[in-house]
N, CA, C and O of each residue as an XYZ file, in Angstrom:
348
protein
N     115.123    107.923     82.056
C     114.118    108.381     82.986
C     114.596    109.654     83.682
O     115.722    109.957     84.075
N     113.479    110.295     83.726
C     113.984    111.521     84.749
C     114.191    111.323     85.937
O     114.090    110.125     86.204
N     114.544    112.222     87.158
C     114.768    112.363     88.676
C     113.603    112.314     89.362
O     113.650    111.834     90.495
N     112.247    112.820     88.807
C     111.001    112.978     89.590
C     110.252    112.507     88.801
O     110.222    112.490     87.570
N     109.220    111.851     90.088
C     108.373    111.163     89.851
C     107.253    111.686     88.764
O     107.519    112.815     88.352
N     105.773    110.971     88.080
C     105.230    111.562     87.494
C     104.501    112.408     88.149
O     104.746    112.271     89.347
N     103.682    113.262     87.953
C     102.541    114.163     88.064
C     101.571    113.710     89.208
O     101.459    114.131     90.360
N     100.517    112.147     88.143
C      99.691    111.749     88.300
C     100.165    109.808     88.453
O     100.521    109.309     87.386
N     100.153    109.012     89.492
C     100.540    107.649     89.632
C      99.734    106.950     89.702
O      98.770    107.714     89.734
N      99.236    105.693     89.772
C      98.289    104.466     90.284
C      99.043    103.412     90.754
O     100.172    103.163     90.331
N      98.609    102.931     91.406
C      99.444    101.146     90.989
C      98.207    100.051     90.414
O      98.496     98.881     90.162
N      97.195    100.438     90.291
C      96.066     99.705     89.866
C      96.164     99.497     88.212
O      95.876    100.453     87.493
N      96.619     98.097     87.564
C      96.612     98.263     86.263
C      95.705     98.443     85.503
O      96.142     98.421     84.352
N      94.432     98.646     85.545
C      93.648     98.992     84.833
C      93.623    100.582     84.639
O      92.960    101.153     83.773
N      94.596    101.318     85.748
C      94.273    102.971     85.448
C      94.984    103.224     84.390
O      95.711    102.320     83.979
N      94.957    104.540     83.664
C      95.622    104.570     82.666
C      97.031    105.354     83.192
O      98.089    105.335     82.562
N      96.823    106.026     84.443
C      97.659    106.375     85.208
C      98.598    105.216     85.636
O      99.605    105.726     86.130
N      98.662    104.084     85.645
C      99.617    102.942     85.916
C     101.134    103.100     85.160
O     101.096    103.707     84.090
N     102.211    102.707     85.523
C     103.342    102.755     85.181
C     104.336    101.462     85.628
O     104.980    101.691     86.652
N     104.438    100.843     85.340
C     105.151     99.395     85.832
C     106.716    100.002     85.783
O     107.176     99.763     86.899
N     107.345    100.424     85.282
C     108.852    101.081     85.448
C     108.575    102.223     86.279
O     109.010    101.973     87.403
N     108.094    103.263     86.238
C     107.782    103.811     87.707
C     107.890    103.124     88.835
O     108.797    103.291     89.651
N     107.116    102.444     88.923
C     107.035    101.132     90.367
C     107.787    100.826     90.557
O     108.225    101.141     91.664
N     108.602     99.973     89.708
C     109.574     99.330     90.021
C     110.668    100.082     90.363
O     111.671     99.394     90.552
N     110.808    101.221     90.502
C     111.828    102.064     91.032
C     111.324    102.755     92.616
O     111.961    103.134     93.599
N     109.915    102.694     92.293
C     109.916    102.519     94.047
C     109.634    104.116     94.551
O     110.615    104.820     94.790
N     108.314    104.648     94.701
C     107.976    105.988     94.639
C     107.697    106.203     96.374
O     107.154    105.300     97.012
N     108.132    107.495     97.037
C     107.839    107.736     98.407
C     106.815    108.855     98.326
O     106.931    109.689     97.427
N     106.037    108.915     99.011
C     104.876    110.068     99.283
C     104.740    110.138    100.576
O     104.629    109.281    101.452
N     104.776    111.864    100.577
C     104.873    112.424    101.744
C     102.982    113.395    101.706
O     102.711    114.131    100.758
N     102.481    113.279    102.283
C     101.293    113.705    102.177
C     101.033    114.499    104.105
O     101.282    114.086    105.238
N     100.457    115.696    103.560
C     100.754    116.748    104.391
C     101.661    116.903    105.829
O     101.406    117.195    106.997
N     102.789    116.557    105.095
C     104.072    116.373    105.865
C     104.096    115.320    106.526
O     104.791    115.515    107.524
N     103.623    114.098    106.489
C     103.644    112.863    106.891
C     103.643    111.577    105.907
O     102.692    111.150    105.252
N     104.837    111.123    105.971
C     105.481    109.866    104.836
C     104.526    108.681    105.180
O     104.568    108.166    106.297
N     103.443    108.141    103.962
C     102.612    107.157    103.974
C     103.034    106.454    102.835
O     103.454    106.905    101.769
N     102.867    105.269    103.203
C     103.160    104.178    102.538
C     101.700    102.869    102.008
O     101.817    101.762    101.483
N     100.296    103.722    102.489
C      99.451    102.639    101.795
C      98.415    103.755    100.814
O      97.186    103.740    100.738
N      99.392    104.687    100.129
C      98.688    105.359     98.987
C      98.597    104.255     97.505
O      99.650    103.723     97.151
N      97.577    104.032     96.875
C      97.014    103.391     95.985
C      97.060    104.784     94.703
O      97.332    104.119     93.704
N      96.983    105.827     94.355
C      96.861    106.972     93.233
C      97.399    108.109     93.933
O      97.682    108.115     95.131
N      97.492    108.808     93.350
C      98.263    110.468     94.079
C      98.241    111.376     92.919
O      98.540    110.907     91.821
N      97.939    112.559     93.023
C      97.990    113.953     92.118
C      98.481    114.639     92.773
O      97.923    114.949     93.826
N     100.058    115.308     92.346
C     100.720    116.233     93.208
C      99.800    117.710     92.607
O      99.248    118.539     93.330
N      99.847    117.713     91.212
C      99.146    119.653     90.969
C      97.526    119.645     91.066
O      96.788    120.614     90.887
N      97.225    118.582     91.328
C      95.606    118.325     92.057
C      95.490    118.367     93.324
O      94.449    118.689     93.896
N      97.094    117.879     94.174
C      96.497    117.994     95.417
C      95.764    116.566     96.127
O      94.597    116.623     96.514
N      96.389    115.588     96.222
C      95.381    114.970     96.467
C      95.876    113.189     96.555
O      96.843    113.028     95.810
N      95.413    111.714     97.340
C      96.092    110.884     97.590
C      94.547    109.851     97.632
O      93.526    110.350     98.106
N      94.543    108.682     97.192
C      93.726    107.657     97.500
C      94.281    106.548     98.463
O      95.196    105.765     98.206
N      93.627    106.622     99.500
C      93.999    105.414    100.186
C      92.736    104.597    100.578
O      91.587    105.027    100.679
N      93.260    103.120    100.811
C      92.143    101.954    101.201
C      91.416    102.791    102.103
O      91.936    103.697    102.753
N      89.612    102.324    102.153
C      88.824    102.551    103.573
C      88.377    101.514    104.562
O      87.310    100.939    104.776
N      89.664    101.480    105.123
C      89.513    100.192    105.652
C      90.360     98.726    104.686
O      91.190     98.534    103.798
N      89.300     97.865    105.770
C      89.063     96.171    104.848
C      87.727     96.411    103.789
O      87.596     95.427    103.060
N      86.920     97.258    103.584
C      85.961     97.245    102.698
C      86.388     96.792    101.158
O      87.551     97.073    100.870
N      85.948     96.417    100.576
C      85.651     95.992     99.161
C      84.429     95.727     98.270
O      83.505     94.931     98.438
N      84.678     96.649     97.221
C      83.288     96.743     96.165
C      82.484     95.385     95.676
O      82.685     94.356     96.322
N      81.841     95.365     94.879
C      81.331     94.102     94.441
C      82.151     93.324     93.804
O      81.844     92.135     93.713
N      83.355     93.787     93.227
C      83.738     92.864     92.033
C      85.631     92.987     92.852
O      86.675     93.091     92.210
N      85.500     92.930     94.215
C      86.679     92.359     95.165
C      87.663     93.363     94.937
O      88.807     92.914     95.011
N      87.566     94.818     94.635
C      88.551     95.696     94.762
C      88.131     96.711     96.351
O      87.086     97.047     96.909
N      89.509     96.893     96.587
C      89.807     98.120     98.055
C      88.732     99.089     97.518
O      88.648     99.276     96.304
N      87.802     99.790     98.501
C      87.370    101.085     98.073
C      88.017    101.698     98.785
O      88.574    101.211     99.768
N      88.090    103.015     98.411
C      89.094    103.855     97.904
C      88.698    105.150     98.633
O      87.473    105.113     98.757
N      89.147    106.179     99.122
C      89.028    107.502     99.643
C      90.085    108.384     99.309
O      91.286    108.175     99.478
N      89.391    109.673     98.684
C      90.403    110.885     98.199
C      90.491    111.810     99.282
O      89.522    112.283     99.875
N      92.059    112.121     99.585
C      92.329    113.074    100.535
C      92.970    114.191    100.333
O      94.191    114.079    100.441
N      92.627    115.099    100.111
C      93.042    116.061     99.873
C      94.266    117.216    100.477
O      94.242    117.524    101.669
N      94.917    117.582     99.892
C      96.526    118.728    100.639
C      97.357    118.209     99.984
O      97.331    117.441     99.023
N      98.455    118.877    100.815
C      99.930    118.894    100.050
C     100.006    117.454     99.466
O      99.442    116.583    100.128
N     100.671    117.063     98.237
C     101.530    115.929     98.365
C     102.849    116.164     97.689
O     102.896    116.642     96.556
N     104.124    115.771     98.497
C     105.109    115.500     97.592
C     105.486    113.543     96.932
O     104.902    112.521     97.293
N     106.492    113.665     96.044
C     106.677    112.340     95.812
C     108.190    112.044     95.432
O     108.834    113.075     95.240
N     108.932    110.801     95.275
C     110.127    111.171     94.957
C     110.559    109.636     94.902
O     110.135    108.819     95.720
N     111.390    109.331     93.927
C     111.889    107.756     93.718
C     112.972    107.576     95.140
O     113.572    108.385     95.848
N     112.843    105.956     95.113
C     113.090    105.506     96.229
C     114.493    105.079     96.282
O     115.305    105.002     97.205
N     114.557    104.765     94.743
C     115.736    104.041     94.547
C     116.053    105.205     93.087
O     115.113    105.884     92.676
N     117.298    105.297     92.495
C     117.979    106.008     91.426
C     117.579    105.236     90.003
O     117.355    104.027     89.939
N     117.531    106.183     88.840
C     117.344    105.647     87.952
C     118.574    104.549     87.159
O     118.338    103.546     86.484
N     119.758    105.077     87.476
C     120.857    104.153     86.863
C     121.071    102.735     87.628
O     121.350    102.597     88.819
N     120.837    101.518     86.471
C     121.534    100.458     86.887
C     122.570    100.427     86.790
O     123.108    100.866     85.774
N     123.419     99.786     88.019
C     124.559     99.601     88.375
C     125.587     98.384     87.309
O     125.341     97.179     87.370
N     126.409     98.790     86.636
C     127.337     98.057     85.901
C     127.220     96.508     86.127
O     126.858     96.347     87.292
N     127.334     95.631     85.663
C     127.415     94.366     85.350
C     129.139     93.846     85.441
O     129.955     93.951     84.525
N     129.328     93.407     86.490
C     130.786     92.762     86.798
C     131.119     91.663     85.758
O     130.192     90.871     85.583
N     132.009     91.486     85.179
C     132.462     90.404     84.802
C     133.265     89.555     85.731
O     133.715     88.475     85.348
């Protein structure tokens, strides 16, 4: 794996943007200079972050969703190397 995060993220498995090894390493977003932690999708060369609106939910029991637009950066939380196995 590389040092930086992808491009384009989800955590919703149906996006095609989803990444389960991404995740699990644990991604930080900083969105126009302020570190948020209830982003759901993000496009850093789009510009741009989905977060919940609210408690609302669509018909079929998913968060709806709002695109916000500006800076975003992103960056793993944790390192890509697992740590050696002790005997």
């Amino acid at each position: 794996m590389t040092d930086t995060p992808p491009d384009h993220l989800s955590i919703d498995p149906s996006s095609p943007h989803f990444d389960v090894d991404v995740l699990r390493r644990g991604v930080g977003i900083k969105f126009r200079g302020v570190e948020r932690r209830d982003v759901e999708e993000y496009s850093i060369s789009e510009g741009w972050v989905r977060v919940q609106a609210g408690k609302t939910v669509d018909r079929k029991g998913k968060p709806l969703l709002i695109k916000l637009k500006g800076p975003v950066e992103a960056w793993f939380e944790q390192s890509g190397e697992e740590p050696a196995a002790e005997a």
